[in-house]
C-alpha positions as CSV (number, residue, x, y, z in Angstrom):
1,X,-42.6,-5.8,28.5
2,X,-43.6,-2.1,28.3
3,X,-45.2,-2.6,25.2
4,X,-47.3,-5.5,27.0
5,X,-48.6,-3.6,29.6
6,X,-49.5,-0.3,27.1
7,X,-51.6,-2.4,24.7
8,X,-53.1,-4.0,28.3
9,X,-53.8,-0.5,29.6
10,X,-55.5,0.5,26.0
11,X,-57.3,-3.2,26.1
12,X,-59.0,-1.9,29.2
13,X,-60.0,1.6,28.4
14,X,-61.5,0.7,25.6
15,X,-63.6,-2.2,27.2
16,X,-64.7,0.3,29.8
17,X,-66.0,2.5,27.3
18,X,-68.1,-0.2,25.4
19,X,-69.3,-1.0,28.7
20,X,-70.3,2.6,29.3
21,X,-71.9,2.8,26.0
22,X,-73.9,-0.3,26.8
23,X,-75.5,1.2,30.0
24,X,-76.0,4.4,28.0
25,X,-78.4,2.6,25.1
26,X,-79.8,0.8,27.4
27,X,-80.8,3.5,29.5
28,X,-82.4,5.8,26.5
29,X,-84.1,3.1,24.9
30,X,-84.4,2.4,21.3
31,X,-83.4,4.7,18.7
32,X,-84.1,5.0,14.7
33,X,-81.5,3.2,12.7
34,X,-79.1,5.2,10.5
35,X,-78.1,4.8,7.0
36,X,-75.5,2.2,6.0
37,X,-73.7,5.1,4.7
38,X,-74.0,7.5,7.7
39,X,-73.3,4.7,10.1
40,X,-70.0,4.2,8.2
41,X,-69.0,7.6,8.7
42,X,-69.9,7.8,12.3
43,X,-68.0,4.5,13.3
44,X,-65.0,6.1,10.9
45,X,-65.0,9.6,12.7
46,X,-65.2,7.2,16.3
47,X,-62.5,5.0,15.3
48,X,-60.4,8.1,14.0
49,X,-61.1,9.9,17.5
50,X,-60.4,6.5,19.7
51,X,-57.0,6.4,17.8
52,X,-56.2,9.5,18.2
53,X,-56.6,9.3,22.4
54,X,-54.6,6.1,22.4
55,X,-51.9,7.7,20.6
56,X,-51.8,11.0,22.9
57,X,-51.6,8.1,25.8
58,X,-48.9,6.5,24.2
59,X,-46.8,9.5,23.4
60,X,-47.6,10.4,27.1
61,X,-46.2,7.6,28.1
62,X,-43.3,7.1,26.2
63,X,-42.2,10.9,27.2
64,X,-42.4,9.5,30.7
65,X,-40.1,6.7,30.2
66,X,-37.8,8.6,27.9
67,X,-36.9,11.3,30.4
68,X,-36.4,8.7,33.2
69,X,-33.9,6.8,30.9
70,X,-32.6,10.6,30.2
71,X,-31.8,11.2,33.8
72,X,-30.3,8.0,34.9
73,X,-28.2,8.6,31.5
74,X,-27.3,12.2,33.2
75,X,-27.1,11.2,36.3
76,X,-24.4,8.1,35.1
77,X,-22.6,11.1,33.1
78,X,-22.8,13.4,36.2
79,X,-21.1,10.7,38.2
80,X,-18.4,10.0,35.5
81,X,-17.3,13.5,34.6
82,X,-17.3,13.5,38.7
83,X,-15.0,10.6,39.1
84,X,-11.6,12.1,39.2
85,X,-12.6,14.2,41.7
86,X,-13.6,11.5,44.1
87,X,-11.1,9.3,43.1
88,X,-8.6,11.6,43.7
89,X,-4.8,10.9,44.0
90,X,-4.9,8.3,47.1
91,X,-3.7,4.8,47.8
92,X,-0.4,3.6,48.1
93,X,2.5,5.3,46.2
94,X,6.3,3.9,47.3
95,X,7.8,1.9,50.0
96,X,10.8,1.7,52.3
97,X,13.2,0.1,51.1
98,X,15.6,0.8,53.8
99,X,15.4,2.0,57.2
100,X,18.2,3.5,59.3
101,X,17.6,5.1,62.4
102,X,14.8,6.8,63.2
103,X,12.3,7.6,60.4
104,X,8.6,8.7,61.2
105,X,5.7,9.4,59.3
106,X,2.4,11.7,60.3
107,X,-0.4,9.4,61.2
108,X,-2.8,12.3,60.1
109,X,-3.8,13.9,63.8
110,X,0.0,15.4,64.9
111,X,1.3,12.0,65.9
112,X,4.0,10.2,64.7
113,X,4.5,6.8,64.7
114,X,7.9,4.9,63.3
115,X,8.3,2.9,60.2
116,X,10.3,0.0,59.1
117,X,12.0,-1.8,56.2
118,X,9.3,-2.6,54.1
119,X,6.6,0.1,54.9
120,X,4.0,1.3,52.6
121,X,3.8,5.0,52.0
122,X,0.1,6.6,50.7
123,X,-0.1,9.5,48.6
124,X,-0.4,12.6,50.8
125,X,2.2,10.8,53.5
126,X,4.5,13.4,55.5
127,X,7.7,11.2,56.5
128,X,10.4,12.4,58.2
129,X,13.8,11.5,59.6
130,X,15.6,12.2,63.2
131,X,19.2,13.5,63.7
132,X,20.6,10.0,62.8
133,X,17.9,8.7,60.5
134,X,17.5,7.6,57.0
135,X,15.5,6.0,54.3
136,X,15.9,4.7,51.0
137,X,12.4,4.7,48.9
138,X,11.4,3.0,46.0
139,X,8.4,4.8,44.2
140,X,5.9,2.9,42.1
141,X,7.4,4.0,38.6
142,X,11.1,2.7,39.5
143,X,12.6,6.3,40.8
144,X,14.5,5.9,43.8
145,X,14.7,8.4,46.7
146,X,16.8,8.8,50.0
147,X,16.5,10.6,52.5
148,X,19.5,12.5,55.0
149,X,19.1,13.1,58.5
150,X,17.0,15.5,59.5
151,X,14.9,15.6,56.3
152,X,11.1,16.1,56.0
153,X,9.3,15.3,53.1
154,X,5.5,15.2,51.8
155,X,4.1,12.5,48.9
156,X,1.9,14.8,46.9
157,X,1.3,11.5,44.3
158,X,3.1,9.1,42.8
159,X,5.4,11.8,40.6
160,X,6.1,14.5,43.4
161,X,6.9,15.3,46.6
162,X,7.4,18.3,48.3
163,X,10.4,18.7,50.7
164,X,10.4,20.7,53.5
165,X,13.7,20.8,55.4
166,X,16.6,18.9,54.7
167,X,18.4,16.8,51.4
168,X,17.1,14.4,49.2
169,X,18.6,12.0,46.5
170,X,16.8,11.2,43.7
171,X,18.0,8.7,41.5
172,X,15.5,7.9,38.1
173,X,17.2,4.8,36.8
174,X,20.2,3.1,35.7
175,X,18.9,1.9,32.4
176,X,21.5,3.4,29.4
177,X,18.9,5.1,26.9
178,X,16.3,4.1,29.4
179,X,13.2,6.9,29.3
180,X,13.3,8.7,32.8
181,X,10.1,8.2,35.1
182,X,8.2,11.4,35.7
183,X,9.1,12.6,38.8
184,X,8.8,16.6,40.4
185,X,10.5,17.6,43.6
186,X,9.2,20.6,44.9
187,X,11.0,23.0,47.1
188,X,10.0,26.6,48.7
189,X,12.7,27.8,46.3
190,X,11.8,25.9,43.1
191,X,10.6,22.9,41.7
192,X,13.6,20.3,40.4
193,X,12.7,18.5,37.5
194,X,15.7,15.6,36.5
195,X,16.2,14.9,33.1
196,X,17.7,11.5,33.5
197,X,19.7,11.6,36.5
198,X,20.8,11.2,40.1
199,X,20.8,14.4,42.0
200,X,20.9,15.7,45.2
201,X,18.4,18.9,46.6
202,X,19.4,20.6,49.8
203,X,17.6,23.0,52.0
204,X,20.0,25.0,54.0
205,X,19.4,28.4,55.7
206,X,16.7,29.2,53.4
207,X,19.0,28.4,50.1
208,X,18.4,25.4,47.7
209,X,21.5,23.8,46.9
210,X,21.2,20.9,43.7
211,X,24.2,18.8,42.8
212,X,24.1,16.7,39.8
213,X,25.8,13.9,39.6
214,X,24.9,12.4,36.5
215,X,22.4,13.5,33.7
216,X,21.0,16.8,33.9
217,X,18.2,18.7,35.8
218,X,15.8,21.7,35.6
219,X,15.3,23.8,38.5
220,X,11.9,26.2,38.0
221,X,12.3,29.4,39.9
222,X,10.3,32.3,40.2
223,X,12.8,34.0,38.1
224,X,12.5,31.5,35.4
225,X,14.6,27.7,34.9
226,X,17.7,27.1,36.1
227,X,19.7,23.9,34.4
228,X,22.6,22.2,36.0
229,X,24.9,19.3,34.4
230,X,26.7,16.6,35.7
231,X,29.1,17.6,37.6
232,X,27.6,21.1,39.2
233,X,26.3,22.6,42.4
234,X,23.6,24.9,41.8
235,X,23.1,27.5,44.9
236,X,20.0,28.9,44.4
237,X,18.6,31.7,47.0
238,X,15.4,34.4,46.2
239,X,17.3,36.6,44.7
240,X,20.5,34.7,42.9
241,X,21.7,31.7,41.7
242,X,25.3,30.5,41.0
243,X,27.0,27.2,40.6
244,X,30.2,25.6,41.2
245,X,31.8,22.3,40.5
246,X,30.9,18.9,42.2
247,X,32.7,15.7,41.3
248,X,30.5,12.6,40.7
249,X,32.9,11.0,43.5
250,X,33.3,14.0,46.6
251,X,32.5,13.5,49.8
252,X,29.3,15.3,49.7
253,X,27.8,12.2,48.2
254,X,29.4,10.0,51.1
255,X,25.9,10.1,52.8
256,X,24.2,8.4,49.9
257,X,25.7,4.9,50.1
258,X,25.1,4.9,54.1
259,X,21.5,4.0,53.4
260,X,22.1,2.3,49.9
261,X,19.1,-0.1,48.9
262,X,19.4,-3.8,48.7
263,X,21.3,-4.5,45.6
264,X,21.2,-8.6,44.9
265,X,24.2,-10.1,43.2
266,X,22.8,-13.9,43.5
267,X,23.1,-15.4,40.0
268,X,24.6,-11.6,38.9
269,X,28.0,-11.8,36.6
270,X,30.7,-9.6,38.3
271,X,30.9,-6.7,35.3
272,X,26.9,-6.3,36.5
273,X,27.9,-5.9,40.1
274,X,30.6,-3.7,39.5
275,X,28.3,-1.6,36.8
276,X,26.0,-1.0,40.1
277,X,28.7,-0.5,42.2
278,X,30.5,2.3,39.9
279,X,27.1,3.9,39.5
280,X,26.7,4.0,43.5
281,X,30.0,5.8,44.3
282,X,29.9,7.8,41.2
283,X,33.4,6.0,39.5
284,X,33.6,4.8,36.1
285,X,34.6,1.2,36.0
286,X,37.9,0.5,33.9
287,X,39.6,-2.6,32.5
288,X,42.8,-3.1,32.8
289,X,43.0,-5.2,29.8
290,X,40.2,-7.2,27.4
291,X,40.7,-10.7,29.4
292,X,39.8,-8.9,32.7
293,X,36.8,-7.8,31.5
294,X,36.0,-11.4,29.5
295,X,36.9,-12.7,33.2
296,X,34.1,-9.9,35.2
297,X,31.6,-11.4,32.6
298,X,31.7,-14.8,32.9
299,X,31.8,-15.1,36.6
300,X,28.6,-15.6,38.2
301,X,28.3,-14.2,41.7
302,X,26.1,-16.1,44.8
303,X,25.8,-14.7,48.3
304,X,24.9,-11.2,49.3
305,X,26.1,-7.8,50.0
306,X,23.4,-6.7,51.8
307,X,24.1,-3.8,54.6
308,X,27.6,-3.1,53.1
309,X,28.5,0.7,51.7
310,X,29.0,-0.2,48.0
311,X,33.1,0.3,48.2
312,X,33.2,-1.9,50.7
313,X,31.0,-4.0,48.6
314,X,33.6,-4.1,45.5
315,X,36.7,-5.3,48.1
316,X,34.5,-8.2,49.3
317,X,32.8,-9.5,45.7
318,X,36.1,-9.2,44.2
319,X,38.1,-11.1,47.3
320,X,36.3,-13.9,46.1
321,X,37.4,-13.7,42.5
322,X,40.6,-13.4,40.6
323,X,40.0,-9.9,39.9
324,X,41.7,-7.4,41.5
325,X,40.2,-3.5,42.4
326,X,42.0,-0.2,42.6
327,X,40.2,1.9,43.5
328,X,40.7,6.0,42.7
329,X,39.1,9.3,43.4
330,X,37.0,8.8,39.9
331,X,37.5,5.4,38.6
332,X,38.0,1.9,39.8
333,X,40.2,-0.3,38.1
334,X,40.0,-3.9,37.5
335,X,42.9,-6.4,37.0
336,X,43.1,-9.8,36.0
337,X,45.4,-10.5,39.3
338,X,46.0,-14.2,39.7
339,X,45.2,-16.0,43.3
């Protein structure tokens, strides 16, 4: 199409000119003819001339449309390398997966307004929890958060969050041999990075406390990394950190299955719901003998044990079953009772 309208353009100059010419001959009147051979050379030297104007226009042209094509190129580049900065970390990032109590979030102008079972939380989000509140939070990439009373806690993205006051359980998965998701809890004392685990992190009187309760974690400080086992409180203050023993089962961890997330046993064999279950109260699950645990596989499980504490879960699933629970400070048991 550009080509079109060039030779067009060069269609018309050139007419103009013969027409100029015209007038021009006409004007002067006759002149003596030239030689064959000099009017040869003079229509050469005009031709080679005309050529060489058309080609400057061209050029000119072409320049013209090759530096518009060269700025919407790095303009579309300017916009692209750009991109990540407008589209920064926004849009929704977890949800609630339970709500107990009162739990807020900042509506963005110092209000805050309640949420429920089911809300959406946006990166950036401030939530927080009153004296007898609580929340259990799915993120997007599977980890699974809860918060204690009195908790406050900001959703930087979809892999951190910065707590403020308060404790926080993070859970990143039950999978055996599973990769852990990505996920950062900052602090004002350090930043606690899990390595596979459930912990909890504490704010209290300026000190972090981090019990682990399975896997392991890394706790950055200022002072360099900290790492804790199952099994161990870390204290960790400005100045010091030390660490003492925490069992999978104490009471500390009581809070934790007050605001436990829906767990569905419909169409679940018992050894799965008991697998969940041991996980939740931090027990190992035991067999009494290999017919018990034939027994917890084969049974399929229908109902629900929605809004019960996961001990209280095991006494109920099992009441409908053969098996039989005892339960212990670290393990529970399972017999092949008879009804």
């Amino acid at each position: 199409m550009t080509g079109d309208r060039n030779m067009h353009d060069e269609s018309t100059l050139a007419g103009q000119d013969d027409g100029d010419l015209a007038r021009l001959l006409a004007a002067t009147g006759t002149r003596d003819q030239p030689s064959e051979r000099v009017a040869r050379e003079v229509r050469a030297a005009v031709e080679a001339e005309w050529k060489k104007s058309v080609a400057t226009r061209r050029r000119r042209r072409q320049y013209a449309s090759w530096a518009a094509a060269a700025g919407v190129a790095v303009a579309a580049v300017a916009l692209w390398v750009a991109r990540p900065m407008y589209l920064a970390a926004s849009g929704p990032v977890a949800s609630l997966a339970r709500v107990v109590g009162e739990v807020q979030v900042d509506a963005g102008d110092g209000h805050w307004i309640p949420v429920a079972t089911g809300s959406v939380i946006n990166a950036a989000a401030v939530i927080r929890t009153g004296s007898g509140g609580r929340a259990a939070i799915g993120m997007k990439d599977g980890v699974e958060l809860r918060l204690d009373s009195d908790t406050q806690l900001a959703f930087n993205d979809a892999r951190e969050a910065s707590l403020s006051k308060g404790a926080v359980y993070v859970d990143s998965g039950s999978g055996a041999g599973a990769p852990a998701a990505d996920f950062v809890l900052a602090t004002p004392i350090g930043s606690v990075h899990h390595l596979g685990t459930q912990y909890e992190a504490r704010l209290t009187d300026g000190d972090l406390h981090v019990g682990v309760r399975e896997g392991r974690v890394e706790v950055g400080t200022a002072r360099g990394p900290v790492l804790a086992g199952a099994g161990e409180l870390l204290t960790i203050s400005d100045t010091s950190a030390s660490r003492s023993r925490l069992a999978p089962s104490a009471s500390r961890w009581k809070w934790v299955n007050e605001v436990t997330p829906p767990f569905s046993i419909e169409g679940r064999s018992v050894d799965e719901f008991l697998a969940w279950a041991g996980r939740e109260t931090g027990r190992s699950i035991v067999y009494s003998s290999p017919a018990a645990e034939r027994q917890a596989r084969s049974v399929t499980l229908r109902g629900t044990v929605e809004g019960l504490a996961p001990d209280l879960a095991v006494s109920a699933v099992l009441a409908t079953t053969s098996l039989q629970p005892v339960v212990g400070d670290e393990q529970i048991t399972i017999d092949a009772g008879g009804r």
